[in-house]
C-alpha positions, 0 to 999 in steps of 0.5 A: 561433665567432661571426660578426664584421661579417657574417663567420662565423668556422666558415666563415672556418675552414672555407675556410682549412683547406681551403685549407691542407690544398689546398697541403699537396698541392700541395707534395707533389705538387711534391716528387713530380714533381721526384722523376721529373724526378732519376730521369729526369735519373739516366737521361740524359735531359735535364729542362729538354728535358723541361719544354720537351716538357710545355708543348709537350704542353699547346699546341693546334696553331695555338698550337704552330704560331704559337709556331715560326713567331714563332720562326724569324722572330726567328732569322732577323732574328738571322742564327740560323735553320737551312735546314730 
């Protein structure tokens, strides 16, 4: 392949396939982990409680600790927050 305007077309190829080959995984990977979440749904647990947990997971603690404190602020400012 030859370079057109400075850009080299093997290159160009190079990236572009890696990419591809990238989201092809991707997808994979997607499909494998809705797979557990159906297994884990069959078992009586709930996935959207446990989409909720994984971010939560993801949170240092002062992010988690802000989070529930805006939280229970709009809860109650809408009359909705539990005594805890």
């Amino acid at each position: 392949m030859t370079e057109f305007a400075g850009v080299s077309g093997n290159q160009l190829r190079q990236y572009i396939e890696q990419i591809e080959k990238l989201e092809e995984e991707k997808a994979n990977i997607a499909n494998d982990i809705r797979e557990v979440f159906a297994e884990a749904k069959s078992n009586g647990f709930d996935p959207k409680i446990m989409r909720q947990v994984l971010k939560i997971r993801k949170m240092n603690k002062d992010e988690l600790a802000e989070q529930e404190e805006v939280l229970n602020v709009y809860l109650q400012a809408l009359g909705m927050a539990t005594d805890s």
